[in-house]
N, C-alpha and C positions, 0 to 999 in steps of 0.2 A: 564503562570507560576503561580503555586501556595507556599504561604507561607506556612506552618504551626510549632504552638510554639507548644514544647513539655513541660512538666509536669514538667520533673528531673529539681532540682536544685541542684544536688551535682557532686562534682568533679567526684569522683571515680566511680560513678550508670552510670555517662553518659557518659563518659570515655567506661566502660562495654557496655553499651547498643550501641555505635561508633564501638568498634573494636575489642570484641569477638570473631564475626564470620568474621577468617580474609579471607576466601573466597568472603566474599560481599565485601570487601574494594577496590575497585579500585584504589584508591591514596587517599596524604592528604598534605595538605599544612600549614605551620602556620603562625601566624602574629603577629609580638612583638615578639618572642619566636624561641631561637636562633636552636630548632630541634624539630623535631615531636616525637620523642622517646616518649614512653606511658608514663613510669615512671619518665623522665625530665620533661614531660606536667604535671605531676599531682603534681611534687614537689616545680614546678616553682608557678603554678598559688595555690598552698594551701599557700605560704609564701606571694603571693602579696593578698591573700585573709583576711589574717590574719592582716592586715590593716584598714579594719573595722570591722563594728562591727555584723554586715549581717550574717544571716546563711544561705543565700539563695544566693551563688556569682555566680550562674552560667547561664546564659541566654541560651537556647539551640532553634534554628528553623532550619527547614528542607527548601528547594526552590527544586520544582520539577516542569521539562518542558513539556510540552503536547508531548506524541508519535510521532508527525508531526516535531519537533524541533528536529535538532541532534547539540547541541553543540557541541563546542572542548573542550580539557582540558583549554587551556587558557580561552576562552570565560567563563565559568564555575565560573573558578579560579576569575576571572575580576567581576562577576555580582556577587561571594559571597563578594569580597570586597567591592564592590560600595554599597550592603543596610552596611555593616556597618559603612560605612561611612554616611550612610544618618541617619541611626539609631544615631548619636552620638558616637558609639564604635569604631572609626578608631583608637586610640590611646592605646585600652585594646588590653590583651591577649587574642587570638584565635586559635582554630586549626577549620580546612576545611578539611572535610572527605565526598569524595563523594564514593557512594554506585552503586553494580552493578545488584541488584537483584529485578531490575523492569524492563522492557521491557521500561519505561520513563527513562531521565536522571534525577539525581537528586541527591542532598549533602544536608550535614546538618554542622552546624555554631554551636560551644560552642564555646559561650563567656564569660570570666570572666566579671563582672561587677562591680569591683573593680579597679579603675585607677592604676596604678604600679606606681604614682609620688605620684596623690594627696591623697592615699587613700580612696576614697571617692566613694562609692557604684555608679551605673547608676541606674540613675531612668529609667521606663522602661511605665511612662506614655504616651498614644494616639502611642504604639509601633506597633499595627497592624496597622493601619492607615500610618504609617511611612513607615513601611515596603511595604505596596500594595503601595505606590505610586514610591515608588525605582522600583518595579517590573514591573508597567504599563509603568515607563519610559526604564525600559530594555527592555524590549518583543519591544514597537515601535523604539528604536534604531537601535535594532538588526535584526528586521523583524522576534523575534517569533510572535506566536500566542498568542493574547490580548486576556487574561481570564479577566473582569471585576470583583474590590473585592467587596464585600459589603460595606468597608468603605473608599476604592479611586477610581474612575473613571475617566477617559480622557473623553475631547470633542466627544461627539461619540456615547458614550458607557451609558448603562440602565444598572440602578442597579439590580443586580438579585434577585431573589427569594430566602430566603431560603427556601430547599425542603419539610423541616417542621421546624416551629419555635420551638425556644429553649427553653424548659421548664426554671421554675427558678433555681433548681438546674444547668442546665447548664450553663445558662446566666453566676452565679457566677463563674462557673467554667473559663469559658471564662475571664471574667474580672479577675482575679487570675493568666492569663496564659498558663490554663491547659487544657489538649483538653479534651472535651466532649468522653466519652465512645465510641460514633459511632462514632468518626471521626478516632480514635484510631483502632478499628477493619477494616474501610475504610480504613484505611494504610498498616496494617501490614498484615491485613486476606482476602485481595480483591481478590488479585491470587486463594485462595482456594477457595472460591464461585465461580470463575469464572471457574476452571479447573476442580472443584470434577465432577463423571460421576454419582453419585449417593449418598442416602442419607448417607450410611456405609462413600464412602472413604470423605462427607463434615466432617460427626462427629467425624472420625477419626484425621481429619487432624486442625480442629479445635479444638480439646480436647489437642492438642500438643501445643496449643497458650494458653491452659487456660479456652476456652471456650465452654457454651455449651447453644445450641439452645434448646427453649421449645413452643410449645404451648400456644397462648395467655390466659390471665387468663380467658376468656370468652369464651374459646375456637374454639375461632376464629382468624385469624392470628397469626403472632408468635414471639417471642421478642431470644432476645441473650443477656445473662448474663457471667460475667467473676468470678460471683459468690460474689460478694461486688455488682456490680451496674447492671443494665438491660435497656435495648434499643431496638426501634423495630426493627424488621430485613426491612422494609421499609423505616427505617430511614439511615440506613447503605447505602443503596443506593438502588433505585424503581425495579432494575431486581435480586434485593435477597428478595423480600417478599414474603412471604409465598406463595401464591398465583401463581408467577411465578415460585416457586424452587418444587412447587406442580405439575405444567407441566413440569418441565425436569424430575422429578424424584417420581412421583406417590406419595399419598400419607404420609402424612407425619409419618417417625415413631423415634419414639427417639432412641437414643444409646440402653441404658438399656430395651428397647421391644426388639431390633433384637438381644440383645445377651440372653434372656429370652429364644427366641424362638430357639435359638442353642444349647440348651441342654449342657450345661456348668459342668464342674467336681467340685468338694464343693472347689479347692481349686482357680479355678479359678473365682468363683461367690463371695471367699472373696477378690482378687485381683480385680476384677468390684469393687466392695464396695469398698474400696482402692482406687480405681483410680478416682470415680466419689466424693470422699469426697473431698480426695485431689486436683481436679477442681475445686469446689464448694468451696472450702475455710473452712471448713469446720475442722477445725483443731483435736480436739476431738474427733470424727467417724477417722479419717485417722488416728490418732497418734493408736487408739486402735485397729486398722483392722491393719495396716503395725506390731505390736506388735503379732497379731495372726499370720499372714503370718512368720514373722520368726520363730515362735514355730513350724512352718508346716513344713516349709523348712528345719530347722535344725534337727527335727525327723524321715527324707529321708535318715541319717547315709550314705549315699555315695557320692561321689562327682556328678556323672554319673544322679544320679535322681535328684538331684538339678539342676541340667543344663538343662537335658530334661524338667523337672516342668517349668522352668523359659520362655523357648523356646514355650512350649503353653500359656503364657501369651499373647503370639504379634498375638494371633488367636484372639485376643478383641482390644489388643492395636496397638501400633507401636514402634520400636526404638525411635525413638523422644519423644515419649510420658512423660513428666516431673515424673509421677507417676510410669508408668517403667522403667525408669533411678532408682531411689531412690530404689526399689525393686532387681532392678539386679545388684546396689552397695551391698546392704544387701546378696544378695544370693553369691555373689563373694566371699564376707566375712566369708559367712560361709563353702564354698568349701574350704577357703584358711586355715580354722580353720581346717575341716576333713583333708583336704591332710599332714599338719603337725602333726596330730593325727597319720594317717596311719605309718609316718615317723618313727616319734617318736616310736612308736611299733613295726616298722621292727629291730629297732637298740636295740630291748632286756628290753626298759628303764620300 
């Protein structure tokens, strides 16, 4: 079994980030908290938050079991209770949301850490350490498979390596709570390195999470930025380095080379530009290229070429893609604008 604490400390972000996609949700259980309903969870635990004086009330960690474990709902249920009773939070507000979109079983834990009696924030000191030791005593309970952490160990058990030590910026991160960059695409983006068949549908499928693979600056191996921070792709885990995703899939070439080499129409190479700013965080380049693209789109005067334009966009992107979602709100917008134009002049006005 592995821990891991998440970043969010606010109600509502991790709330969103829990139960948006209500296809992943497999169930949810609460604790303290007399119904799981989204908006009773967020109105109950923001009034007992409001008790201190904390801007950060929310504790969030994940528990995920190795492939070889298949718990049951109860066992799950049972082992999200027992770290927080080890952690100290037996007596706060919780909801348990276990998730169905990993081939592993696995849940995540929001806790308020504000007591509903006393007020009084949870301190949330030596809490990995707490935590691996709840987990090393479930896995030998239960006869999962004993992951050894790096800050609790059973009789038995070698402390592991880390794969690569943590730079200082991570360290703090770590000490703060917050997961390190790599550990964060190792969560969310592991299925896509594992599944893409090549380097289009990695870049693709990872431009939909935000991210984009580069070339190391020595141009040798290669890092993966979410476009604020950068990590190696070795560090994410040893069969995504460069090196080994250079034998599945030849050669490395970025996004923006294979859509170069597709011969691209002027209005989809502003749409690339758009899409790669808007990755890249890049706010300024995006706010001024999404700005050109409407002036394009809405100078199409029909509904019909707007839709067809919008529809060669997913020849670079994909539906998922955050940057063409926000372009094909924009283009709806302006079909929805000509269609009541058309209207409006059928009726004489």
């Amino acid at each position: 079994m592995i821990a891991k604490v998440g970043s969010s400390t606010s109600i509502a972000n991790t709330l969103r980030y829990l139960e948006n996609e209500e296809d992943r949700v497999a169930w949810k259980e609460a604790q303290n908290l007399a119904s799981t309903d989204r908006e009773f969870v967020q109105t109950q635990m923001r009034q007992v938050a409001k008790l201190s004086r904390t801007d950060q009330p929310i504790y969030h960690y994940s528990i995920s079991w190795d492939e070889s474990d298949n718990p049951s709902r109860e066992e799950m249920l049972a082992a999200a209770t027992q770290t927080l009773e080890d952690l100290g939070l037996q007596e706060h507000q919780a909801l348990i949301v276990a998730h169905n979109d990993h081939d592993y079983k696995h849940l995540h834990v929001m806790a308020n850490r504000v007591h509903p009696v006393k007020g009084v924030a949870w301190n949330r000191r030596m809490d990995y350490k707490k935590l691996e030791k709840s987990l090393r005593a479930l896995e030998r309970a239960n006869g999962w498979k004993e992951v050894p952490g790096h800050h609790c160990q059973l009789e038995g058990h070698q402390k592991p390596d880390y794969g690569q030590s943590l730079n200082r910026f991570e360290a703090t991160q770590v000490k703060r709570g917050e997961m390190p960059l790599y550990m964060l695409i190792r969560e969310h983006a592991e299925q896509d390195f594992r599944e893409a068949q090549s380097w289009e549908e990695l870049h693709l499928r990872l431009a939909e999470k935000g991210l984009t693979i580069q070339r190391g600056s020595r141009g040798a191996g290669g890092k993966v930025t979410d476009g604020y921070e950068y990590t190696n792709l070795s560090k994410v885990h040893r069969d995504f380095s460069m090196g080994r995703l250079e034998q599945r899939f030849g050669t490395f070439r970025s996004l923006e080379e294979m859509q170069h080499q597709v011969g691209l129409s002027g209005i989809q190479r502003d749409f690339a530009q758009f899409e790669r700013a808007y990755r890249m965080g890049n706010s300024q380049e995006s706010a001024r290229m999404k700005k050109r693209l409407h002036k394009t789109l809405k100078a199409l005067s029909t509904a019909r070429k707007v839709h067809k334009t919008l529809k060669t966009f997913l020849a670079i992107s994909s539906p998922s893609n955050p940057a063409f979602k926000a372009v094909s709100m924009m283009g709806k917008t302006i079909i929805n604008q000509i269609n009541e134009h058309e209207q409006t002049r059928g009726r004489g006005y």
